[in-house]
Structures are given as structure tokens and as C-alpha cells.
C-alpha positions as CSV (number, residue, x, y, z in Angstrom):
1,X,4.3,-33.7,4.3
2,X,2.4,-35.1,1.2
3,X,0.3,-33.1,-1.1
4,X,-3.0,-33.4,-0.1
5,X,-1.9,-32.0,3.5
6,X,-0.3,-29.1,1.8
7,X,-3.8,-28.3,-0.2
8,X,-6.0,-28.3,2.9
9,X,-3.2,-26.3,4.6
10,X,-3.5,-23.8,2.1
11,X,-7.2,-23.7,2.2
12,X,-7.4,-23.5,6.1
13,X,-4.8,-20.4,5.7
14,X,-7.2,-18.6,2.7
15,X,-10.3,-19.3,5.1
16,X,-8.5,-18.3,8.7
17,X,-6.7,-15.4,6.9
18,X,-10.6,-14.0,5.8
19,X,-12.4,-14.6,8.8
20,X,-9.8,-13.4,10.5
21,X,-9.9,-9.5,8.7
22,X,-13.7,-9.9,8.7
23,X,-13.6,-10.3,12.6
24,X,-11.6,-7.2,12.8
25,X,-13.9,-5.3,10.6
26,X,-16.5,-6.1,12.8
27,X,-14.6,-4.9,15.9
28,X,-14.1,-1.6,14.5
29,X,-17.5,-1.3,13.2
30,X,-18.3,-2.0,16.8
31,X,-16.8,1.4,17.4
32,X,-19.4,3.4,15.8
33,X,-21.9,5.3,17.4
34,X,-24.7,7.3,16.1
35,X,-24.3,10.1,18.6
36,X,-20.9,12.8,18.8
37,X,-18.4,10.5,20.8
38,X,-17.1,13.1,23.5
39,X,-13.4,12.4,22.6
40,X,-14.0,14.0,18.9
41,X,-16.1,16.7,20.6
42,X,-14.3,20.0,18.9
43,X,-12.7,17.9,16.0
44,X,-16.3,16.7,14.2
45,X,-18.9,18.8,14.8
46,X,-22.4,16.5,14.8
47,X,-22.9,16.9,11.3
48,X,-20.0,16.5,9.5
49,X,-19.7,13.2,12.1
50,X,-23.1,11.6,11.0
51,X,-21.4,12.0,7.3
52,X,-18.3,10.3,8.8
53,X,-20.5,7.1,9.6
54,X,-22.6,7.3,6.5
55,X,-19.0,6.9,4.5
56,X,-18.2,4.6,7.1
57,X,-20.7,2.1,6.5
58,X,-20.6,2.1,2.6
59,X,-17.3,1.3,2.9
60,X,-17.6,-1.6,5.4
61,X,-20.3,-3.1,3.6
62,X,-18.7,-2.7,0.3
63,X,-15.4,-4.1,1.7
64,X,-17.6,-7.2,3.6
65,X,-19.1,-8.2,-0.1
66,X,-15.8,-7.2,-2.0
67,X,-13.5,-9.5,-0.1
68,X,-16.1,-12.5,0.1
69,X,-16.4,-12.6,-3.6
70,X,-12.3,-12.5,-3.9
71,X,-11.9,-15.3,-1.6
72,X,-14.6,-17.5,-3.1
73,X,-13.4,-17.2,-6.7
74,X,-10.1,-18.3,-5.2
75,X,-11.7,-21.4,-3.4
76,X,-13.4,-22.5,-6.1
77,X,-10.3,-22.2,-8.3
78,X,-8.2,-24.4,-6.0
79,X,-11.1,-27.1,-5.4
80,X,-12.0,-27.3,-9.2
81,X,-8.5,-27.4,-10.5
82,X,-8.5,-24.3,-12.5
83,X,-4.9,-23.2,-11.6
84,X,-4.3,-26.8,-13.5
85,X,-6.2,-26.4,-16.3
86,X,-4.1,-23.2,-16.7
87,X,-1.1,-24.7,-16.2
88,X,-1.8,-27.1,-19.1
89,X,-2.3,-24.2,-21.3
90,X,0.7,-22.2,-20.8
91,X,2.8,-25.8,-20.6
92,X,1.4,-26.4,-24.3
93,X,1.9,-23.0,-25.9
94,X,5.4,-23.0,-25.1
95,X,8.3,-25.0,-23.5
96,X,9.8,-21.6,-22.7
97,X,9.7,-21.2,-18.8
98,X,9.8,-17.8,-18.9
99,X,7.3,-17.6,-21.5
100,X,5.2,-20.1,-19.3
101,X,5.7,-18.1,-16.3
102,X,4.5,-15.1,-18.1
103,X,1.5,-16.0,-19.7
104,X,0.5,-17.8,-16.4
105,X,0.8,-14.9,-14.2
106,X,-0.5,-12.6,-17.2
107,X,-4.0,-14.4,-17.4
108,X,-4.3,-14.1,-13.8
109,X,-3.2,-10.9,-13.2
110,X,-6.1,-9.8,-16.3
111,X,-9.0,-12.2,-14.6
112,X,-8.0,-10.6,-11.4
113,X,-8.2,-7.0,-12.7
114,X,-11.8,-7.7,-15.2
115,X,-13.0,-9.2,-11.8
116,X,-11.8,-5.9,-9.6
117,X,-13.2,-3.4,-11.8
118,X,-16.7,-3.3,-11.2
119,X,-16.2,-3.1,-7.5
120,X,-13.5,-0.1,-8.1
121,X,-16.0,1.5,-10.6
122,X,-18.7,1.3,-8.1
123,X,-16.1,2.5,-5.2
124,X,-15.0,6.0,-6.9
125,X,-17.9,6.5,-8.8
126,X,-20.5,5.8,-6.3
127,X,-19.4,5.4,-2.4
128,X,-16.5,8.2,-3.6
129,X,-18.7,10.6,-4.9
130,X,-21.7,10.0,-2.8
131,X,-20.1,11.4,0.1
132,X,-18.0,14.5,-2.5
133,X,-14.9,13.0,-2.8
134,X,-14.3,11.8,-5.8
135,X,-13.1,14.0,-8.9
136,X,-12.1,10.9,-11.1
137,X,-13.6,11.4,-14.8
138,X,-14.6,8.3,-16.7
139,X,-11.5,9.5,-19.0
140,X,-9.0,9.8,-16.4
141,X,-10.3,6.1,-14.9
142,X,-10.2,4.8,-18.1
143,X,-6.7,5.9,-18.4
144,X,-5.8,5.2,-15.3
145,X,-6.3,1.9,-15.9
146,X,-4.7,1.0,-19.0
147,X,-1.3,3.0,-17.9
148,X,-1.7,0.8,-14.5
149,X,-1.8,-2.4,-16.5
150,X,0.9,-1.6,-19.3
151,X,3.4,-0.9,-15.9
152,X,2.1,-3.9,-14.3
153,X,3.1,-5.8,-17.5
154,X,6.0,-4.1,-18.3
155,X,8.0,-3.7,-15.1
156,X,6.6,-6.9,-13.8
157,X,6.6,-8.8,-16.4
158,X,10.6,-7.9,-16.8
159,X,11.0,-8.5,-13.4
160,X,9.5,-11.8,-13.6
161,X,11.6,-12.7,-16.7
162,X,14.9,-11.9,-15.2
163,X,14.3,-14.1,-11.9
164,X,12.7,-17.1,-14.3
165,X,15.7,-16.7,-16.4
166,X,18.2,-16.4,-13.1
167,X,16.5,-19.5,-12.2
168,X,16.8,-21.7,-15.1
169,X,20.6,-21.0,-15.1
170,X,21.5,-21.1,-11.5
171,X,18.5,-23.4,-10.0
172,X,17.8,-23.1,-6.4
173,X,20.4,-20.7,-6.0
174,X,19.0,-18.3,-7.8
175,X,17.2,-16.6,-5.0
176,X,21.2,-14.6,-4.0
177,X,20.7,-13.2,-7.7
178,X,17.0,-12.4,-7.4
179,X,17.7,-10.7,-4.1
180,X,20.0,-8.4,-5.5
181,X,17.9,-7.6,-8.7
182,X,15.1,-7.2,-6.7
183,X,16.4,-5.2,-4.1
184,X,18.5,-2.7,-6.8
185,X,15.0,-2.2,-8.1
186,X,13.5,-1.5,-4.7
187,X,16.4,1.4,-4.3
188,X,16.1,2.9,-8.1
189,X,12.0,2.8,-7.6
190,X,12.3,4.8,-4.1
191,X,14.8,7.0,-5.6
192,X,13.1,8.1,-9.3
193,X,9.4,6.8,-8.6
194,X,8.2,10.1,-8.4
195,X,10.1,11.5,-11.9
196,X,9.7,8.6,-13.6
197,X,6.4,6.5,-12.7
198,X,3.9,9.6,-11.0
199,X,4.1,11.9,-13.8
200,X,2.6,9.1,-16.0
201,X,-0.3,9.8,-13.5
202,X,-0.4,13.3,-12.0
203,X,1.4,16.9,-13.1
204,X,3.9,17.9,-10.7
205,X,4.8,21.5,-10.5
206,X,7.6,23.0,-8.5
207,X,6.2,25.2,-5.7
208,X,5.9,28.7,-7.1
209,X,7.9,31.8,-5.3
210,X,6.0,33.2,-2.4
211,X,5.1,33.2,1.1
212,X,4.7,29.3,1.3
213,X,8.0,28.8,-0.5
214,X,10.3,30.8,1.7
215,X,8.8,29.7,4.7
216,X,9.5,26.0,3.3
217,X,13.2,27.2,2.5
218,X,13.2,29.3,5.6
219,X,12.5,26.3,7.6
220,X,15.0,24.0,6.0
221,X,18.0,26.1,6.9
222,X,17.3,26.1,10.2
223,X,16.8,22.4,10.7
224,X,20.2,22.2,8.6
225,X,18.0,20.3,5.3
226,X,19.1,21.0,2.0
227,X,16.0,20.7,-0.1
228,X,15.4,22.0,-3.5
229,X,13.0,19.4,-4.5
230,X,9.5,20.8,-3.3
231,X,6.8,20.3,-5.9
232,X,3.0,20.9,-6.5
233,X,0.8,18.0,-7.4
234,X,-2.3,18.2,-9.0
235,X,-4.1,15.3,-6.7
236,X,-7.4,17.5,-7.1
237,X,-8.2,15.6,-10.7
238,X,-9.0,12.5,-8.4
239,X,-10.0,13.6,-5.0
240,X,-10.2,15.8,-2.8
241,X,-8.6,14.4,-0.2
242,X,-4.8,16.1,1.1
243,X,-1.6,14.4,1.4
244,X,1.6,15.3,1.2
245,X,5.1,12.4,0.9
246,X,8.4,12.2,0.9
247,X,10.5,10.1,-1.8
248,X,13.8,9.3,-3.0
249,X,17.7,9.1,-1.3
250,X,20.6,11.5,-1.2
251,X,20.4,14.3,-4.0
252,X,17.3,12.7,-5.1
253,X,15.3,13.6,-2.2
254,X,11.9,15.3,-2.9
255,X,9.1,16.9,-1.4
256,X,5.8,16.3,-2.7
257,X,2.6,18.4,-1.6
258,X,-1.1,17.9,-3.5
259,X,-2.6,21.2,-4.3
260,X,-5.6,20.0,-2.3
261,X,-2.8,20.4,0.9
262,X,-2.0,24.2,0.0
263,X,-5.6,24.9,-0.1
264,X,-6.8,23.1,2.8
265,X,-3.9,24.4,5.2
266,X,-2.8,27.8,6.6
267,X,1.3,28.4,5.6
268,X,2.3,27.6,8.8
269,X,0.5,23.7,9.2
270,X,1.8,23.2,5.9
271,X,5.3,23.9,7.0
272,X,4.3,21.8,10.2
273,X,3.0,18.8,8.1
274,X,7.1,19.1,5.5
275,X,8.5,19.8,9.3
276,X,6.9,15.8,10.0
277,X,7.5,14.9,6.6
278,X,11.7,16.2,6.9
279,X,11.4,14.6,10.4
280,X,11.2,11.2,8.6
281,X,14.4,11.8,6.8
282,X,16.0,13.4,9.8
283,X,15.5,10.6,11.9
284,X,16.7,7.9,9.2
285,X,13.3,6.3,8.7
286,X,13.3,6.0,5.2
287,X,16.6,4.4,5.2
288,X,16.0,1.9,7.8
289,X,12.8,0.9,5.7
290,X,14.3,0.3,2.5
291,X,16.7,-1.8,4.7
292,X,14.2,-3.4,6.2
293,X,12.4,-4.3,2.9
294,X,15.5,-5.3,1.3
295,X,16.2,-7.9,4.6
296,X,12.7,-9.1,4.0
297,X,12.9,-9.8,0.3
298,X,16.0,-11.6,1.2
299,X,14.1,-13.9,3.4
300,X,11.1,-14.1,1.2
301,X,13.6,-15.2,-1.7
302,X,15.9,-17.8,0.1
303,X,12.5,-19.4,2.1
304,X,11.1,-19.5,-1.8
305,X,14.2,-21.4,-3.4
306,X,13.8,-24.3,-0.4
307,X,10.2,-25.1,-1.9
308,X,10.0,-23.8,-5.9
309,X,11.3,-27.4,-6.9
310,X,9.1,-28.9,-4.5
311,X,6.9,-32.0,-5.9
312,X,4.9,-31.9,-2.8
313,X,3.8,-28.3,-3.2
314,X,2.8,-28.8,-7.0
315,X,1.1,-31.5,-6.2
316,X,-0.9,-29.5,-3.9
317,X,-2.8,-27.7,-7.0
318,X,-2.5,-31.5,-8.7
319,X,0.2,-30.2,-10.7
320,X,2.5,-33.5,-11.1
321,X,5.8,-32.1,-12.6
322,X,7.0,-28.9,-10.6
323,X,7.3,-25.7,-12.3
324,X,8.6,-22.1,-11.1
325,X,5.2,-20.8,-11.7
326,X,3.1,-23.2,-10.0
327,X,5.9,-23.5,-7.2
328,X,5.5,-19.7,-7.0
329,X,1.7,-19.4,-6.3
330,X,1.8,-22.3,-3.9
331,X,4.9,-20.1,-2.2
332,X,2.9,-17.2,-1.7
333,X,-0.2,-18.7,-0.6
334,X,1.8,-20.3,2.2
335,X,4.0,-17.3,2.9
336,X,0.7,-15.6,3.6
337,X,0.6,-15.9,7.6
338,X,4.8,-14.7,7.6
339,X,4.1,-11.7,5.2
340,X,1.0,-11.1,7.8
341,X,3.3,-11.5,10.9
342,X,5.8,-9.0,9.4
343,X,3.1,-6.5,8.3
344,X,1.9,-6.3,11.6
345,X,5.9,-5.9,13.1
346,X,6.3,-3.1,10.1
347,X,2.6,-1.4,11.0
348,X,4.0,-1.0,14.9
349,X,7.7,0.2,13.6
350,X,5.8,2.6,11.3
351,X,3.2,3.9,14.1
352,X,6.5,4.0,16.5
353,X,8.6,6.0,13.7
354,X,5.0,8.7,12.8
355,X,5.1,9.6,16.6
356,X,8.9,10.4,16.4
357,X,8.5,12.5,13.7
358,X,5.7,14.0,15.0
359,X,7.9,15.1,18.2
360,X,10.0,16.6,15.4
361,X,7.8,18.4,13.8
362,X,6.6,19.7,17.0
363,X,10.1,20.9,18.4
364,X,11.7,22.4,15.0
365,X,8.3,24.1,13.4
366,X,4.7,24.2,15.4
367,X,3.3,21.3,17.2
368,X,-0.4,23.2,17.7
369,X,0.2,23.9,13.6
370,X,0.3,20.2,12.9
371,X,-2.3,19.0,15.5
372,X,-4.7,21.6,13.2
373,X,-3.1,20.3,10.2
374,X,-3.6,16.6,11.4
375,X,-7.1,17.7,12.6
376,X,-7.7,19.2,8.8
377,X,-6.9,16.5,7.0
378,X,-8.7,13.8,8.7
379,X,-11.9,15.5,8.8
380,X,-12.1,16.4,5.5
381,X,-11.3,12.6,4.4
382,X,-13.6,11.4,7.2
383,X,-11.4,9.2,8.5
384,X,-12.3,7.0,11.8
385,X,-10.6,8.7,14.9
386,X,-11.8,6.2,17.6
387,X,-11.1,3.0,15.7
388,X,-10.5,-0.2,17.3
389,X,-7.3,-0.9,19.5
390,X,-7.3,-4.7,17.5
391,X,-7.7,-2.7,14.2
392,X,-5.1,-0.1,14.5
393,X,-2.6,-2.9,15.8
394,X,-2.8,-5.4,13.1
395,X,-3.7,-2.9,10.4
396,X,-2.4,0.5,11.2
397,X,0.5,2.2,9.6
398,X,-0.3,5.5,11.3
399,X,-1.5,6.1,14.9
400,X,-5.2,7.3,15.0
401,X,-5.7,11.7,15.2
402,X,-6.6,11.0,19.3
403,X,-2.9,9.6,19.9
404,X,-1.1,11.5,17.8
405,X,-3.1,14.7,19.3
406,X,-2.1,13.4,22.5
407,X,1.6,12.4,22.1
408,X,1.5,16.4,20.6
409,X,0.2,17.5,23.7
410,X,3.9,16.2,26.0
411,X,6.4,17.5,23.5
């Protein structure tokens, strides 16, 4: 397949890939009505519900406009050669290829971000606290931001390094070796994220002695799950929206709850919502994804070590000598539609793996506790409850509140 074949390839994927997530938007916009659907009849009451479509709609319009101008920055990129007249650059500062593929990546990852920001300040600071959920000061987005980037250039920049550097000494082979660094990251991330990344972000406190706590401990014995790990964070100095997460492996296991959680939720949804959250670990769901994610880096890495030397695929940007970094961003605009097909294979194992735990949750603590929980929280975010069956399949991670309410409803 020569070059120019590969360029329009690219293009047509960039274009489809767009219209594509623009069509679904408009499907589940299509959803919408102005009047009380009667299947949220007793979850929104007709007030909080015309709120729910007022958020709705900024965010649908802002996502529309956001999107478009990220997609035509990148056309215009690849049909006026600016990923070659970068290339030149970074070729004549240094003949270093890790230093080339750093600086290349660098100055795109920094355009990308200057572009970004307006449309993220306008998105907490306006749409976020239009609708009183945002919390975010100008300080803490400030911050926010400059901790974001340093990480982004420290860990992947180092990442990016290491693979380079595997690269250079191995050649296409290199992709066994960057599998394995890759995927002993993956595990150490999952496994110390939240003591060694979050607190960079948000205070964590371990849940004070009280009712809450020996319910939580109460609860744990009887389901046989040895947790000591339950902490407190303070996700109220950015939203206030609830969550609550699970991280880590073996002794490292930890329960996280936002303070916006305890003071949403009665004692016993809480407990209900950890009672999900266990169910995940229970039912070996956070294993089998970090296996899964491992297989699929392995697949990404060997499919990128058939093409990185690749004259054809450099040639696609009108790069004439191939380079890891060029060969790299042609990679992953091409790997687009199979990192698409497996999101959509991941979303349904994830929606799959939320009802099981959910059936968990129901049988070891309080399934009317978590349907008022589930209730609760999606309310109070206004998330969309009826969303589109097209949506929810190529998008979702989680089942919509109606299903999950349902499934609830046969344990």
C-alpha cells in the first residue's frame, strides 16, 4: 500500500471516527424531552429534571463545538504538513532519538493542552458552576494544571525514553521489552496510584471511628474481606458530585469514599455502595481487567513493531526517512478503529461485571440501600437516566440507573 493511500486512509478514519460520535450524540440528544419522562417519575421530580436538560444541553453543545475544533486543527495539520515541519525541528536539534522523540511528543502534548484549556476553563467555570457543581478555585485549577503536566512529563516522558531506548537497541523486537515495562507499570500504578499520585491532588483521611466505620468493618467480616484501607477524600474542593473507588492488589487494596458520599448517603447506602464496590474485588474484576489491559498492550505493542520502521507509513505525513516518532503517531492514528472496537468489547464486559456486583451488593448488604444510593447519586450529578440504547452500547462503562434499578429489583 503506497503512501498516499495510507494518508487518505488516515484522514477517512479521523473524519468517519467524528461523524461517527457526533451521530451518537445526536441520538441521545434525541432522548430528551421537555416534559417528566414517566420512567424517572419518583427519581426526578419536574424541577430538578428541567435542571437535568438545561446541564444537558450545555454540555452537548459545548462537546458538539469542542470536538469540531479538535478534529479540524488535526486536519489541517496533516493536509499542511505541520507534523513535518515538526519533524524537521526536532531531527535538527538533536540526532538523539530519544531526545527527538521527546521533544516531538512534548510540543504536541503542550499545543494540545494551550489549545484544551480555554474549553476546560469555560467547562468548570461556567457550564460546572452554572448548574452548582463546581467548587474548583482559580488556585486549585491553576495548580491542578501545572502538577497534571509535570506528571504527564515526568512519567511519560520516562516512559517514552525507556521504550525509545529499548528500541534503538533491540529494533523491532523491542515491543516483548516494552510490553513488560509497560505492563509492570500498569500493575505498580493500580497498586500505589492512590498513595502515591492522588494525594498530589486531594487529602485523603482514614475514616474516623464511629457508626459508619464499624458498620464498614462490621460488614467486611461477614463477607470474609479483610480491609483496613478505608479513607476519606476531600472531593468537595472540586465538585460536588459523590463517588466512591476501589484501587490497588493484595495488601494494597483500598477503599476510597469522597466526603461528598458520607454526606449525601444514609450509613447503610453507603455500606451498600463499599458492599458494590467489595463486590468488584470479590468477583475478581479488577484482576481480570488489569489482565485484560496487559493482553491489550501486548497486542497494541507487537501490531506497532510490524509498522514503526515502515517507509510507507512515514511517508504518509511526507516524512521520507522513518523515525520511531513519526512511525508512532501514524500507528495510533491507524490503531484508532481497533482501540475503538476493544472499547466498545471492554464498555459491555464492564456494564456485564457493574450488574454482578450489583447482585452482590444486593445479597451480602441492602439492595433497596443501593438502589437509593444509585438513585442519590445520579440525581444530584444530573446524569441522563433514559439515554440512548446506541449510546450506552458503544460508550457506556456503567449500565444507566433504569437497568441497574431493574436488575435490583430480581435479586
Amino acid at each position: 500500500m503506497d503512501s498516499q493511500t495510507i494518508f487518505y486512509i488516515i484522514i477517512g478514519i479521523l473524519v468517519f471516527q467524528h461523524l461517527f460520535d457526533m451521530l451518537l450524540d445526536f441520538l441521545n440528544k434525541s432522548r430528551w424531552t421537555e416534559t417528566l419522562p414517566k420512567e424517572l417519575e419518583g427519581i426526578y421530580d419536574p424541577e430538578k429534571y428541567a435542571k437535568h436538560i438545561g446541564y444537558k444541553k450545555a454540555n452537548f453543545w459545548f462537546g458538539i463545538f469542542s470536538d469540531a475544533v479538535s478534529t479540524v486543527i488535526l486536519l489541517i495539520l496533516l493536509f499542511t504538513g505541520g507534523f513535518v515541519i515538526l519533524n524537521s525541528w526536532v531531527m535538527s536539534i538533536s540526532s538523539n532519538e530519544i531526545i527527538q522523540a521527546l521533544l516531538f511528543f512534548g510540543v504536541i502534548g503542550l499545543g494540545s493542552s494551550i489549545i484544551s484549556l480555554p474549553f476546560s476553563i469555560y467547562g468548570t467555570f461556567v457550564v460546572e458552576e452554572r448548574f452548582g457543581f463546581n467548587k474548583t478555585t482559580p488556585k486549585i485549577f491553576i495548580l491542578d494544571l501545572f502538577k497534571s503536566l509535570i506528571l504527564g512529563a515526568v512519567i511519560g516522558g520516562g516512559l517514552m525514553s525507556l521504550i525509545v531506548w529499548l528500541y534503538t537497541l533491540t529494533g523491532t523486537d523491542f515491543w516483548i521489552y516494552a510490553w513488560i515495562v509497560t505492563s509492570t507499570f500498569m500493575i505498580f500504578m493500580s497498586m500505589f496510584y492512590t498513595t502515591l499520585i492522588l494525594p498530589l491532588f486531594n487529602k485523603q483521611a482514614p475514616l474516623e471511628e464511629g457508626e459508619l466505620r464499624s458498620d464498614i468493618e462490621e460488614y467486611s467480616k461477614v463477607v470474609e474481606f479483610k480491609l483496613d484501607n478505608i479513607f476519606v477524600m476531600d472531593g468537595s474542593k472540586r465538585s460536588t458530585k459523590a463517588n466512591a473507588f476501589f484501587s490497588g492488589l493484595g495488601s494494597r487494596k483500598r477503599i476510597v469514599l469522597y466526603d461528598t458520599l458520607i454526606n449525601d448517603l444514609t450509613t447503610e447506602e453507603i455500606v451498600a455502595v463499599l458492599a458494590h464496590e467489595v463486590g468488584h474485588n470479590k468477583l475478581k474484576h479488577t484482576l481480570y481487567g488489569a489482565i485484560l489491559g496487559v493482553l491489550q498492550a501486548g497486542v497494541m505493542f507487537y501490531l506497532f513493531s510490524l509498522f514503526v520502521s515502515s517507509p510507507a507509513l512515514s511517508g504518509a505525513l511526507g516524512v521520507d526517512s522513518p523515525n520511531f516518532h513519526i512511525g508512532l503517531l501514524v500507528f495510533g492514528m491507524l490503531y484508532t478503529p481497533v482501540s475503538f472496537a476493544l472499547g466498545v468489547i471492554m464498555g459491555a464486559v464492564s456494564r456485564m461485571n457493574e450488574f454482578a456486583a450489583d447482585a452482590f451488593a444486593a445479597k451480602t448488604s441492602s439492595g433497596a440501600a443501593l438502589g437509593n444510593a444509585l438513585k442519590t447519586i445520579s440525581v444530584k450529578s444530573l446524569s441522563n437516566l433514559i439515554p440512548h440504547p446506541w449510546y450506552v452500547f458503544f460508550h457506556y462503562s456503567h449500565p444507566p440507573l433504569i437497568e441497574r434499578l431493574k436488575a435490583l429489583d430480581t435479586v
